[in-house]
N, C-alpha and C positions, 0 to 999 in steps of 0.2 A: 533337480530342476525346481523354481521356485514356483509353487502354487498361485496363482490370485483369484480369489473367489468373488465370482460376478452371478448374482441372482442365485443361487444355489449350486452353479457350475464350477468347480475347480479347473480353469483353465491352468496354461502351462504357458508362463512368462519366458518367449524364446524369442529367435529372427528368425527367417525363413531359411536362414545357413543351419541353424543348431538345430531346427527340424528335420531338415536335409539329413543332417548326422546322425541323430539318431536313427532315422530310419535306416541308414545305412548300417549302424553298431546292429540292428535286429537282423538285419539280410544278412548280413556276415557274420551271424552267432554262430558257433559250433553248437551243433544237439539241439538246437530249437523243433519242437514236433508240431506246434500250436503258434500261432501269430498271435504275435503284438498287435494289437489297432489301435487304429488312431480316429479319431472321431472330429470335424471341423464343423462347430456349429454357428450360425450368425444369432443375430437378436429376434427373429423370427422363431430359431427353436428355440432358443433361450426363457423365450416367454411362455413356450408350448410346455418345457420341462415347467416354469413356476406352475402351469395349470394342471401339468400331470406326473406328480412326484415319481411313481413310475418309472418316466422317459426318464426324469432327470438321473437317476438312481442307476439306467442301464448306461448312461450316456458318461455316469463319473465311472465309473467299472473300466471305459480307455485306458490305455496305456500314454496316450500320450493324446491333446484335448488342448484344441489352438481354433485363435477366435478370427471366425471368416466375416472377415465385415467391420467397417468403420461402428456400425450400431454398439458392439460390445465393448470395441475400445474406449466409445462416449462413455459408454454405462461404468467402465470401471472408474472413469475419473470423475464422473458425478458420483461415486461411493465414494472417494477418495483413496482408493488402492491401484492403482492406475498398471494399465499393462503398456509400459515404456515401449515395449521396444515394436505396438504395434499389433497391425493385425496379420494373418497368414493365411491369405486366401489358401480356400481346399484346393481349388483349378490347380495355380501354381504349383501344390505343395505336389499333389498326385503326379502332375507332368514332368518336375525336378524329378524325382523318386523315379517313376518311366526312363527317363533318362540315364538317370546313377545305375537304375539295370543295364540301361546297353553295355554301359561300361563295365560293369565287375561281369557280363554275360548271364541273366538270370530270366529266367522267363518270366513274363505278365499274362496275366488271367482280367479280362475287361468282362464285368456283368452288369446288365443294364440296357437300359433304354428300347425303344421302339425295334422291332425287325432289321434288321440291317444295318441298323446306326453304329451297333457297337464293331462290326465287322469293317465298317467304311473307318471308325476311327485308329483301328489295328493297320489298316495301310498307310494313314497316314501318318500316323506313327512311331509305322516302320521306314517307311520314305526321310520321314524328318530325321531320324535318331538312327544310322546306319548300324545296323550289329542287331536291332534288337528283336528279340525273342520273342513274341505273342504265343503265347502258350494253348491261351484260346480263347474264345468269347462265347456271351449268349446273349440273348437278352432278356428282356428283366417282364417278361410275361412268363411264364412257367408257376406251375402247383408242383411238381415234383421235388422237393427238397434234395430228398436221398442222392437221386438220380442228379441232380447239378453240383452236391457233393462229391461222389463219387466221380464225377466229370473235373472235378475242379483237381483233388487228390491226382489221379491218373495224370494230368497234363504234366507236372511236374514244375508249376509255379510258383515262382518264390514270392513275388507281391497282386495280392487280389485286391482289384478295382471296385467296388461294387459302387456302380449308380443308382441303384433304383430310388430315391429320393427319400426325403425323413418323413415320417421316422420310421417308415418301411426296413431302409436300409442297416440303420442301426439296433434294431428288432432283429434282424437276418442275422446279425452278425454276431451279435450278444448271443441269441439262441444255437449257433452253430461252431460257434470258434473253440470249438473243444474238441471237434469231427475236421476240423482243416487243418490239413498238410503245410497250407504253407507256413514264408515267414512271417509277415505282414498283410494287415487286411486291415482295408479302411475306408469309408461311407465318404463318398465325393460328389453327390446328387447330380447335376446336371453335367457332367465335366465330358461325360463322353461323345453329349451335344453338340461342347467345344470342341472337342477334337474329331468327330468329324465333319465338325463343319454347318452340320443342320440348327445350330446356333451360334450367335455371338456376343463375345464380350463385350462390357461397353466400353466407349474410346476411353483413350487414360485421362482423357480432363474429368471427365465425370468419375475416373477412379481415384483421381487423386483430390476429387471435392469429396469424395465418403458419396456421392452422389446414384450409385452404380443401382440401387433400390430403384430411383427416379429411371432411369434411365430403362430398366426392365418393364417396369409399369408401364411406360409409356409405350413399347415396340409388345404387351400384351397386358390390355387392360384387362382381361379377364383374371388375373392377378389380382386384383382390388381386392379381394374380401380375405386374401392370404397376406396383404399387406396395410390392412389394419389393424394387425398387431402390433405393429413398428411403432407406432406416435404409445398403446398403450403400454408396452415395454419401456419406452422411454419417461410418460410421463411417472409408471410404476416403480421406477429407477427412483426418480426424483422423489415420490415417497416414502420410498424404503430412508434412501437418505436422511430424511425431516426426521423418519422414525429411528431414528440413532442407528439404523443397518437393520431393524427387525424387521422378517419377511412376513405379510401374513396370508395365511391360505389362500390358497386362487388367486394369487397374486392383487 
């Protein structure tokens, strides 16, 4: 797969098919003990990793690292290494993958979200994608690690969900994916909002103006002070450029 390096992130130059694929080549490995992840960050983490090498550091460790968001695709072609073929919303990718299980029959494990949301979006889920498997859910309040470990292993799922949002999620997952059973496990922040329902995506005009930012902000402004990283990402973008691609600390 071809690397292209945006802010200190090696994303993974794919379509949302050759995404698809792969995750499938993981779900159907023979002997796999430990999952692949996959990590889908926007320009909002992106800027989080330039301030916290840290993140950035656990966040390249993925296996596979695709850019959710029209912001990073800008960013790669303001660097001049441009990611052609696009961005690969996380929503999408986790829901295709959801899917590809009904089909090969594999169970999903959904972790995440408020009290009952992640349960509300296993029915519908199940309703949409006939065959499939919900292995289990929980949600994403818990201290017990072991204990939702040892619950995840037991269920006997091949692809874990986890929503609990960045970089929570990618922290969970970095720290644990050596004690998980499954095949696949991959950080998809809000997605199980989307699917059941207690959020929405925004319409496709504003997704296909790169707009979908605006459009969040707007249905919760209390968003505001998490999306004033966006303009300094971008204008930081545009620096880095001036400076022949050198990054400098703290973005």
């Amino acid at each position: 797969m071809e690397k292209i390096e945006v802010r200190g992130i090696n994303f993974d130059s794919l379509s949302m098919a050759e995404a698809v694929e792969c995750c499938r080549c993981w779900l159907t490995e023979p002997g796999r003990t430990n999952p692949a992840v996959i990590y889908t960050p926007n320009a909002e983490i992106v800027q989080l990793c330039v301030e916290q090498p840290e993140i950035r550091e656990l966040i390249n460790s993925a296996d596979l690292i695709v850019p959710d968001g029209s912001g990073v695709v800008l960013a790669s072609r303001i660097l001049g290494r441009p990611l052609k073929k696009g961005k690969v919303a996380g929503v999408e990718l986790s829901e295709n993958v959801i899917a590809l299980c009904a089909k090969l029959g594999l169970g999903v494990y959904i972790l995440g979200g408020k009290p009952g949301v992640a349960d509300a979006a296993a029915e519908k889920l199940k309703a949409k994608y006939p065959g499939l498997v919900i292995s289990g859910t929980h949600d994403g309040y818990f201290t017990d690690d072991a204990g939702i470990i040892a619950e995840i292993n037991r269920s006997g799922a091949a692809f874990l969900v986890v929503c609990l949002g960045a970089p929570r999620q990618e922290k969970w997952i970095a720290a644990h994916r050596h004690e998980l059973n499954v095949k696949l496990a991959g950080g998809f922040g809000g997605s199980v909002d989307i699917f059941a329902g207690t959020a929405k995506r925004a319409p496709k005009i504003f997704v296909r103006l790169g707009l979908e930012w605006f459009y969040r902000l707007c249905r919760e402004p209390r968003r505001i002070g998490r999306m004033m990283k966006l303009p300094k990402f971008v204008f930081g973008t545009i620096a880095v450029r001036m400076r022949g691609g050198r990054e400098l600390a703290g973005g």
